[in-house]
N, C-alpha and C positions, 0 to 999 in steps of 0.2 A: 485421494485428495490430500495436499500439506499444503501446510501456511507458510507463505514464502515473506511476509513481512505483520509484526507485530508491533507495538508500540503502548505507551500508556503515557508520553505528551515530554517524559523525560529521557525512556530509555528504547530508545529506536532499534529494532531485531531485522535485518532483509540478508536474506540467501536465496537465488532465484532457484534452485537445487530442490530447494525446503531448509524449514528451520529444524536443524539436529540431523541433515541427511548426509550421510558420508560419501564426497566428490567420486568416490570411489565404488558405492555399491550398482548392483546391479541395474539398468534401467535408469540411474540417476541421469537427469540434467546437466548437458555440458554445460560451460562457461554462458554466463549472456554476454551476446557481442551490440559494442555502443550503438549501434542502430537498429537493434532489433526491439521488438514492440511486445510485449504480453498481450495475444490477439482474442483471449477467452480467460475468463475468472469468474470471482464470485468476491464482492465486498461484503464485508458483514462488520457490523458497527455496534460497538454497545457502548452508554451515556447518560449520563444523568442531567435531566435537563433543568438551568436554571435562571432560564429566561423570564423577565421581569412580565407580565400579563402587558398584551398587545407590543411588547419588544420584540427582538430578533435576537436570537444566539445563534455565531456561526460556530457550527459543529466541527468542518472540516477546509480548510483552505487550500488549494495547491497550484501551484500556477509555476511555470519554468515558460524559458523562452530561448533554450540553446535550440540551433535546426529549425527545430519548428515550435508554434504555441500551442504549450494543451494546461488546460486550465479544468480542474474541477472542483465545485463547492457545493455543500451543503448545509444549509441553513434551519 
């Protein structure tokens, strides 16, 4: 397993490869090509939550709409 995107809200990390894997090693990940999909993962999230008592904090937003819509949030 490698983390292929990292982030902490300012500084955004995405290598589909893996982050820190050389284009070049053994077994590595070709290139992602525009229409291809990540068909298996694992998200893992960590947060400190500071939602006011009976508010809502949204944790994560994402929504694009080239091709097709895919939208995911977490509240």
């Amino acid at each position: 397993m490698s983390w292929i995107a990292l982030t902490d809200g300012a500084h955004p990390v995405f290598n589909i490869r893996g982050i820190g894997v050389d284009p070049g090693a053994p077994g590595a990940r070709g290139p992602m090509q525009d229409d291809e999909l990540l068909p298996v993962g694992t998200m893992m999230l960590e947060f400190r939550s500071m939602a006011a008592e009976g508010g809502e904090q949204v944790i994560l937003a994402y929504r694009r709409h080239r091709d097709w819509t895919r939208e995911l949030r977490l509240a």
